[in-house]
C-alpha positions, -999 to 999 in steps of 0.1 A, spaced: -824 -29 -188 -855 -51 -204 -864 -47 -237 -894 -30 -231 -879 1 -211 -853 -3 -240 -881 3 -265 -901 33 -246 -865 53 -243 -860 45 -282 -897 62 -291 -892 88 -267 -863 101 -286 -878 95 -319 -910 119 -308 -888 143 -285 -870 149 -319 -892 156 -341 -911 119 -350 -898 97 -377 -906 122 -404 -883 143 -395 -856 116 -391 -834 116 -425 -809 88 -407 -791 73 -376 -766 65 -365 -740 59 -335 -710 63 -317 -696 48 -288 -719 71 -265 -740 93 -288 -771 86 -310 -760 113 -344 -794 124 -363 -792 138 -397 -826 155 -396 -849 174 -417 -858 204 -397 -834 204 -365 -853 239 -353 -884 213 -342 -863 195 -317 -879 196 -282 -844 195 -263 -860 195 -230 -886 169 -240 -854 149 -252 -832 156 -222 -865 144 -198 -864 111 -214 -850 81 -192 -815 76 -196 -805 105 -218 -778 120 -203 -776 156 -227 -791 164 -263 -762 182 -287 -774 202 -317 -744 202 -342 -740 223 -372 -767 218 -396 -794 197 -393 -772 173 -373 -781 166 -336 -765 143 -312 -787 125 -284 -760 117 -251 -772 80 -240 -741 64 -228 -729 29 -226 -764 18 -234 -765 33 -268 -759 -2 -288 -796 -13 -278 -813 17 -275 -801 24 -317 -813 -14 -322 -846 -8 -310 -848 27 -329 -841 13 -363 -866 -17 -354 -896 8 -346 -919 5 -374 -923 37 -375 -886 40 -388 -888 14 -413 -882 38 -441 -853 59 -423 -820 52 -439 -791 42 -409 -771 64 -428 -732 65 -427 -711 51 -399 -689 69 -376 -660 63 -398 -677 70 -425 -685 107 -411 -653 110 -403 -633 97 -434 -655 125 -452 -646 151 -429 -610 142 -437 -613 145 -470 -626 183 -467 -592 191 -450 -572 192 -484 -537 201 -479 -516 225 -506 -511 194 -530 -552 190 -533 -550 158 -563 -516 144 -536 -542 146 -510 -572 125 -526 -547 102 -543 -535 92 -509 -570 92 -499 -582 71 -522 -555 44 -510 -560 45 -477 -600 43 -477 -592 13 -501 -572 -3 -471 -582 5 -443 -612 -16 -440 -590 -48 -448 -571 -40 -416 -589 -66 -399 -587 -95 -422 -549 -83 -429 -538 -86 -394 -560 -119 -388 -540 -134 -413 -505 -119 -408 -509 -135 -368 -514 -170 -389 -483 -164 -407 -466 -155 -376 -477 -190 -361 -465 -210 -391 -432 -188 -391 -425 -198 -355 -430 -233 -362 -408 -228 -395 -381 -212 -371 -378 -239 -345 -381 -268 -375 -413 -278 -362 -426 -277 -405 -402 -265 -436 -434 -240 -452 -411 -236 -482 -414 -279 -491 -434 -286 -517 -444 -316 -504 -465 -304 -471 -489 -324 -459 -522 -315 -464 -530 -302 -434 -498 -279 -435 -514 -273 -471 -547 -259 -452 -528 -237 -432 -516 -217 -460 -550 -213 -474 -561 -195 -444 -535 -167 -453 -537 -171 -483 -575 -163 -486 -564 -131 -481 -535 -121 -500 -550 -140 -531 -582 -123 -528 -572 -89 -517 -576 -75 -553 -611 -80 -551 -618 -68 -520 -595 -36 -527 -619 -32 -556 -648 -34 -534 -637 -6 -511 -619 18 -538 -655 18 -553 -675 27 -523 -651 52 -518 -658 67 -553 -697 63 -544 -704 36 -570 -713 2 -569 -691 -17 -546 -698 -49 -560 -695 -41 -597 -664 -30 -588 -656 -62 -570 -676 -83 -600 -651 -68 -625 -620 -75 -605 -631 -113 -602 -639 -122 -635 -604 -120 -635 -600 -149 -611 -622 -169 -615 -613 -207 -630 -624 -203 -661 -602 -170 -670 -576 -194 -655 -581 -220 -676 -574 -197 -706 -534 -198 -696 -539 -240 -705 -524 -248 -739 -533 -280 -738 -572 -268 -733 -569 -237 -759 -547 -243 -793 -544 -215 -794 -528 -204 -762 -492 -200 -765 -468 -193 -735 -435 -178 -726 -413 -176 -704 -397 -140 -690 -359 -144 -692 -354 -119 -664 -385 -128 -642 -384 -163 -651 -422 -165 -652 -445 -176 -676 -467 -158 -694 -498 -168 -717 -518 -146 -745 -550 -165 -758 -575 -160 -788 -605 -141 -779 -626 -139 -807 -596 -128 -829 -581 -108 -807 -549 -112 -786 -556 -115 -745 -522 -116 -724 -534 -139 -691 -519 -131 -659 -525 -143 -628 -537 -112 -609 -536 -125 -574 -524 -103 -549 -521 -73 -572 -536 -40 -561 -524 -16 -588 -550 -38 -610 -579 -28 -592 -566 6 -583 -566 19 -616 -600 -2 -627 -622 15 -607 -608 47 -615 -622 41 -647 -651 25 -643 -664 52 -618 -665 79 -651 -683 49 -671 -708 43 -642 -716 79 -638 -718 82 -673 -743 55 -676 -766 69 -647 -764 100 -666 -781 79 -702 -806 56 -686 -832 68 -665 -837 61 -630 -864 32 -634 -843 10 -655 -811 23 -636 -805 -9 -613 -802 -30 -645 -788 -16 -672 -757 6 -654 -741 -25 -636 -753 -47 -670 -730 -21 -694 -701 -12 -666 -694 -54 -666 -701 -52 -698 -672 -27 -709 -654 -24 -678 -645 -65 -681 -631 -66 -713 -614 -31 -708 -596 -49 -674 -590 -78 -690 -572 -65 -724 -557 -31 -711 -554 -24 -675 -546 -59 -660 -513 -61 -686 -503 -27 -682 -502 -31 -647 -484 -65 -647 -459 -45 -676 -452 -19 -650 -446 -45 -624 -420 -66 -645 -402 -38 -661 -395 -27 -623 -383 -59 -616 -361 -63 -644 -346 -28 -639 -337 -38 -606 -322 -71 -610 -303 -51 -638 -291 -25 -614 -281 -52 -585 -258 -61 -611 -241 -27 -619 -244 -11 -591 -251 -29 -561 -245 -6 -534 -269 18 -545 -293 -12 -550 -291 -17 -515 -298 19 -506 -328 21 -538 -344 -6 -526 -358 2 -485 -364 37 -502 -385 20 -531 -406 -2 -513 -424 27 -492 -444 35 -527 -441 -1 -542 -461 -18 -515 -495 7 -516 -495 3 -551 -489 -35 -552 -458 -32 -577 -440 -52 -552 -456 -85 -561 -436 -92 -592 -402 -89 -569 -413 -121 -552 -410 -137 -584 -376 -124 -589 -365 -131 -554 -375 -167 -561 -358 -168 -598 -330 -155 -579 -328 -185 -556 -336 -212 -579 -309 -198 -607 -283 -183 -581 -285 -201 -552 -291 -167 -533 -317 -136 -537 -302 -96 -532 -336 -85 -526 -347 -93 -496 -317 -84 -474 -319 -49 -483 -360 -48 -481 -355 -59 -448 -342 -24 -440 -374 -10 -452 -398 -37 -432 -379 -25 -398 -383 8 -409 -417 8 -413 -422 -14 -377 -401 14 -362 -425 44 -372 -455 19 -362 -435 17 -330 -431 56 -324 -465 56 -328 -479 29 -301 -456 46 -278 -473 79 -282 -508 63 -282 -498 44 -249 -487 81 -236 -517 97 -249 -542 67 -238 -553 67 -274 -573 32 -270 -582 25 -308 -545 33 -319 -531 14 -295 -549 -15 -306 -546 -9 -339 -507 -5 -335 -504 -33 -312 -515 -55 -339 -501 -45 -369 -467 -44 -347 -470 -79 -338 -477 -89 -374 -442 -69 -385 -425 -82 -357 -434 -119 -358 -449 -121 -394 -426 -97 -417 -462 -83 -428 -458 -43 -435 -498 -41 -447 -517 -36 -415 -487 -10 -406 -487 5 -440 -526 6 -448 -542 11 -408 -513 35 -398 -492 51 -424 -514 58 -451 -537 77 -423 -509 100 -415 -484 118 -439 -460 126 -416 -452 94 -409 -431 85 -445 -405 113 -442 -395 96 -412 -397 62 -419 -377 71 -455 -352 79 -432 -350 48 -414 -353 29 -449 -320 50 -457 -303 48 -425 -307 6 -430 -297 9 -464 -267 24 -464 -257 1 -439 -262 -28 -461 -244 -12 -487 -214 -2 -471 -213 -37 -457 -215 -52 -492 -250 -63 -489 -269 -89 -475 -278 -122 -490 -304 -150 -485 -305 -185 -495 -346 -191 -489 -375 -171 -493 -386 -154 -461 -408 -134 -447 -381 -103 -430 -395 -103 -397 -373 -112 -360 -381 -152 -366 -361 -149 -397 -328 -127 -387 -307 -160 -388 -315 -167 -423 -295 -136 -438 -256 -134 -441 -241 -124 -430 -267 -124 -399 -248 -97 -380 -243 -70 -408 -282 -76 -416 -290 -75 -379 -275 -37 -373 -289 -25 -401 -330 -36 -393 -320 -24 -360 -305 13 -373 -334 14 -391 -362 8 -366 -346 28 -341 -345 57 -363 -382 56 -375 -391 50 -338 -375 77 -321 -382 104 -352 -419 93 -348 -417 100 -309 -400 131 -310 -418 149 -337 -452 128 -335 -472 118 -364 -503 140 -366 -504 174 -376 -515 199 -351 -551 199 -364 -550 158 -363 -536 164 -326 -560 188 -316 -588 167 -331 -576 139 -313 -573 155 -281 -604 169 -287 -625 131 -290 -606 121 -260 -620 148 -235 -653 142 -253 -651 106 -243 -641 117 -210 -666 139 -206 -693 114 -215 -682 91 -193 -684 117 -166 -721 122 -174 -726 89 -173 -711 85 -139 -731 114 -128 -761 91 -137 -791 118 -147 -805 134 -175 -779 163 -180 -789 197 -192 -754 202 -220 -746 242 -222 -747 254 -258 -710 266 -269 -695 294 -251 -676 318 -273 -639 322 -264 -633 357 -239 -617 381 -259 -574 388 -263 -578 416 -237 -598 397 -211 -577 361 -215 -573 347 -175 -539 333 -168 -535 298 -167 -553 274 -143 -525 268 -117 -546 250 -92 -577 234 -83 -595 250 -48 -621 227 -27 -656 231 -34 -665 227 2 -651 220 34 -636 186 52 -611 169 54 -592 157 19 -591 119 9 -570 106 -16 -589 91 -43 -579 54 -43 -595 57 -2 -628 68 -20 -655 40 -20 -664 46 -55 -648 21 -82 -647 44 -112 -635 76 -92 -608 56 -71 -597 41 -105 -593 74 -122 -612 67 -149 -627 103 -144 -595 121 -138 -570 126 -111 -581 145 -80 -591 138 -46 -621 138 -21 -634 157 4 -651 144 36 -676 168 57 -666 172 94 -694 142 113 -717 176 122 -713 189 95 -752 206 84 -757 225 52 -728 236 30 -719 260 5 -704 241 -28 -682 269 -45 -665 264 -80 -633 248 -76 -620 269 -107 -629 299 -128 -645 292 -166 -677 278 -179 -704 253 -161 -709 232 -188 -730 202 -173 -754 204 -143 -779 174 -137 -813 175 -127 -805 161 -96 -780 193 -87 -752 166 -74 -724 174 -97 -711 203 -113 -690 202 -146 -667 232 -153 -640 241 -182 -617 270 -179 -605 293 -208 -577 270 -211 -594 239 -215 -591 221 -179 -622 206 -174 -630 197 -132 -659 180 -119 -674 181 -85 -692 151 -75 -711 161 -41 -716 122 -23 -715 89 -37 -748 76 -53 -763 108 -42 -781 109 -82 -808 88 -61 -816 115 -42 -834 132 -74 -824 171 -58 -834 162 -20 -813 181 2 -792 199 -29 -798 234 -46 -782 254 -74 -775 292 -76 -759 289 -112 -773 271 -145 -757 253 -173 -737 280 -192 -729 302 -170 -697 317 -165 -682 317 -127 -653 326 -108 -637 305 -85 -647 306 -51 -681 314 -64 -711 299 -53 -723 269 -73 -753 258 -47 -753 242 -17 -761 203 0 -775 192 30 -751 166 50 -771 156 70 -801 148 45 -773 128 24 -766 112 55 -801 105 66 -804 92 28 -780 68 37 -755 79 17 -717 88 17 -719 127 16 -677 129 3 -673 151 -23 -655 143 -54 -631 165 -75 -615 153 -104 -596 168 -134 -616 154 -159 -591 156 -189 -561 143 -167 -546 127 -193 -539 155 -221 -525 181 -193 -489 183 -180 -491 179 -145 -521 173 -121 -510 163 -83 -535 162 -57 -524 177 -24 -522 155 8 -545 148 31 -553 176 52 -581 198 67 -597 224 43 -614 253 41 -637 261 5 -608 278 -13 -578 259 2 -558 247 -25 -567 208 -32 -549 199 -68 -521 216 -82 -525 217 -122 -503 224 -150 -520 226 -180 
């Protein structure tokens, strides 16, 4: 497609909708222009629909409408919001974006749990990228640790060794910043005064400060229990307790939460013209100090109080240290409290010869693999692309890397019901380790399969992460990790992307049915049992069909039908009973649903779109309800022929995927209303 025929389908949409006055913002989906409009009653559907390209127009609640374009819909949005005419139209929120607010409607019975949980995982879950690019890293250099290639844990490592933890470390170090960043777009403030704040922090010169042989009057001590140092310096008079903050998230966490009352209150005093100045001028101004004397100690307080409690409670009780500590980790990790128990596993090592920590947080790391296993299996059963992805990656970072973020913030944190069972993993591993007498570890290492041989003893540690991933897993598989609504939502995007891709194989402007209200209790048909032929020939089983994305099944399950060599003009007849909801221009395909949701498409030839309605006709119209065996229209075989076309007819179960059973008959003559597919819904 050139960029000219790019630009005239762009500002035929823009003037079939309305013109860029009534355009409030764009933007897209994988398929699907989304318009948040002004006055979505002024929409020309048919004007929109006639455009090149445009395969349906969808108005949505509100002033929302959605414009069907297909895989094409990455240039045609570029060359909308590049018109001049739509220089002043904002590009609005992402997909995501809509989405993350529509979760955040959906409050549970526990409203504050809800947001709180929210607010995390909106905080995260753009970092999921970065996290998982540099948990692989950390998986490389623990391989090479494994097989002796490079000892990571020497303090004298070359510098090129030294590079390669910078790469990681970016990261980690940084993530307080960039946590900031997202925790105060999520609270609809200033991202980057929210990220300023966080890195004056971090920055050399604060630093510096912890230098007593820069600052008199710096004075430094060391933590008995922690065996860390900690500095307070002379600010103007007043004390300032220095930490390094690198790493935490708890920091940040509770900083924006504070400075998104000061910046509201602040818009709220100055007035709009002087707004951009003044409001991130006073929330650095107060919000810096505030961090820097109040909220960065008390979160490093919490932190090392935890970690003294626990090395005091390895000591007195160790076996229920060992089933405390997977159970802990869950809700130290989100919160970033688990930072200062590096520092105690490392005390531990240098003092003891030996750290108690990390044998039983092991349990919890498998634990947490395990539930992020469930749930790739389910996505690979489902054919839930983006959370297979997603859970590939963050899997292979646990696995190989010992990393529990991209798990914990792209996975867990999206879906509540994922912790009850993982806590029970984290207990099932726990337990084991106690009973056993706990596990011990000479070196500080990240728990992941690289580093089983590193624990003693190896076995006892080995059947417990086992016990525990196993557990999480099969919980996870058995009782899923979405609610019902989240299930049904998901189901729901997945036939919608199946159904676009359907259009978009149909190849014309599509005329999209408005909603069909569900039939009454009473009047409820029974459930689709089977799929009949829409015309008559002889069936061929789809991977015979010369069409690469029906014989792949990308559009469902189902088979073909080839016309007897004489065959002349034939009757198409609905293959099942519900609603037509798609019908293109060209009258070559027919898209149906039935009450209970099975959605079949009839495909009359191959590349017959060309034929723009030659030798077809329609009896029905988009939206209206038919029986099966009803008549749909009717095609000329020997026009499709003389058209130089392959006149099969396609029938596919769009929605294969989320039904129990589709299994297309054999090949045999047929008669329109011979049974073709059996379905189980």
């Amino acid at each position: 497609m050139t960029s000219a025929t790019t630009r005239d389908k762009a500002e035929g949409i823009v003037d079939a909708i309305g013109g860029p006055d009534n355009i409030l913002s764009l933007t897209h989906c994988a398929t699907r222009l989304r318009f948040e409009l002004k006055d979505a009653s002024v929409v020309d559907r048919a004007a929109v629909e006639k455009v090149p390209g445009v395969m349906g127009a969808v108005p949505q609640s509100g002033d929302r409408y959605q414009v069907v374009v297909g895989g094409a819909v990455q240039s045609v949005y570029t060359q909308m919001i590049n018109l001049p005419s739509l220089k002043g139209v904002g590009t609005g929120p992402s997909d995501a974006d809509v989405k993350a607010a529509a979760r955040s409607k959906a409050r549970g019975k526990v409203a504050w749990l809800d947001a709180f949980f929210e607010y995390l995982s909106d905080s995260f879950r753009p970092l999921l990228g970065v996290l998982l690019g540099a948990s692989l890293i950390i998986a490389f250099t623990a391989v090479l640790d494994a097989l002796g290639v490079v000892d990571f844990r020497a303090a004298d490592k070359s510098a090129g060794w030294v590079f390669v933890d910078a790469m990681w470390r970016s990261v980690f170090y940084f993530l307080p910043i960039m946590v900031a960043y997202n925790a105060a777009k999520k609270l609809a403030i200033d991202p980057w005064v929210g990220a300023t704040v966080m890195g004056a922090l971090m920055t050399p010169e604060f630093i510096k400060l912890s230098d007593p042989t820069v600052f008199a009057d710096t004075v430094c001590t060391t933590n008995a229990t922690l065996g860390t140092e900690s500095c307070v310096a002379d600010i103007f008079g007043i004390p300032l307790q220095l930490n390094d903050y690198g790493g935490q998230v708890f920091v940040p966490l509770i900083m924006v939460a504070l400075l998104a009352v000061v910046y509201r209150a602040l818009k709220r005093i100055f007035p709009e013209n002087i707004q951009m100045v003044f409001v991130p001028f006073f929330s650095m101004a107060i919000m810096i100090p505030v961090t820097a004397f109040l909220i960065g100690p008390l979160g490093i307080w919490l932190g090392n109080g935890l970690g003294g409690g626990l090395a005091w409670l390895n000591g007195n009780a160790p076996i229920a240290f060992a089933i405390l500590i997977p159970l802990l980790y869950p809700f130290l990790v989100p919160l970033g409290l688990h930072w200062p128990l590096n520092a105690l596993m490392l005390m531990n090592i240098g003092t003891l010869g030996y750290d108690f920590i990390q044998g039983p947080m092991g349990a919890w790391n498998f634990a947490c693999f395990g539930a992020t296993a469930g749930v790739l299996f389910l996505a690979w059963r489902d054919r839930d692309v983006q959370m297979r992805q997603t859970a590939t990656g963050a899997l292979a970072a646990g696995l190989l890397g010992g990393i529990s973020e991209p798990s914990l913030y792209g996975i867990h944190l999206r879906f509540k019901r994922i912790y009850p069972r993982m806590l029970v993993g984290c207990l099932t591993g726990g337990v084991i380790i106690g009973l056993g007498g706990g596990v011990d570890t000479s070196v500080f290492a990240f728990t992941s399969l690289l580093t089983i041989p590193v624990f003693d003893p190896m076995g006892l540690y080995a059947i417990a992460i086992a016990a525990a991933f196993t557990v999480s897993m099969v919980l996870v598989i058995i009782s899923d990790y979405r609610t019902p609504e989240q299930k049904a939502e998901a189901a729901e995007a997945r036939r919608q992307a199946e159904a676009d891709l359907a259009l978009e194989a149909a190849g014309a402007d599509v005329r999209v049915a408005a909603p069909v209200a569900a039939p009454a209790a009473a009047e409820e048909s029974a459930p689709t049992a089977a799929v009949i032929a829409p015309v008559a020939g002889t069936i061929v089983p789809l991977a015979d069909v010369d069409d690469a994305v029906f014989s792949s099944k990308a559009l469902g399950d189902g088979v073909g039908i080839a016309p007897a060599d004489d065959a002349g003009v034939l009757e198409v007849v609905a293959p099942v009973g519900g609603v037509l909801v798609t019908l293109p221009d060209s009258l070559h395909a027919y898209g149906l649903k039935t009450d209970d949701a099975v959605e079949v498409l009839v495909h009359i030839g191959i590349d017959t779109v060309n034929m723009a309605g030659e030798g077809f006709t329609a009896a029905v119209a988009a939206g209206d309800r038919v029986a099966a065996g009803q008549v749909l229209g009717t095609v000329d075989i020997a026009a499709v022929r003389a058209a130089g076309y392959d006149p099969t007819a396609l029938v596919t179960v769009v929605n294969t995927s989320s039904l129990t059973e589709v299994a297309p008959r054999p090949a045999v003559a047929v008669a329109p209303g011979d049974v073709v597919v059996d379905v189980v819904p």
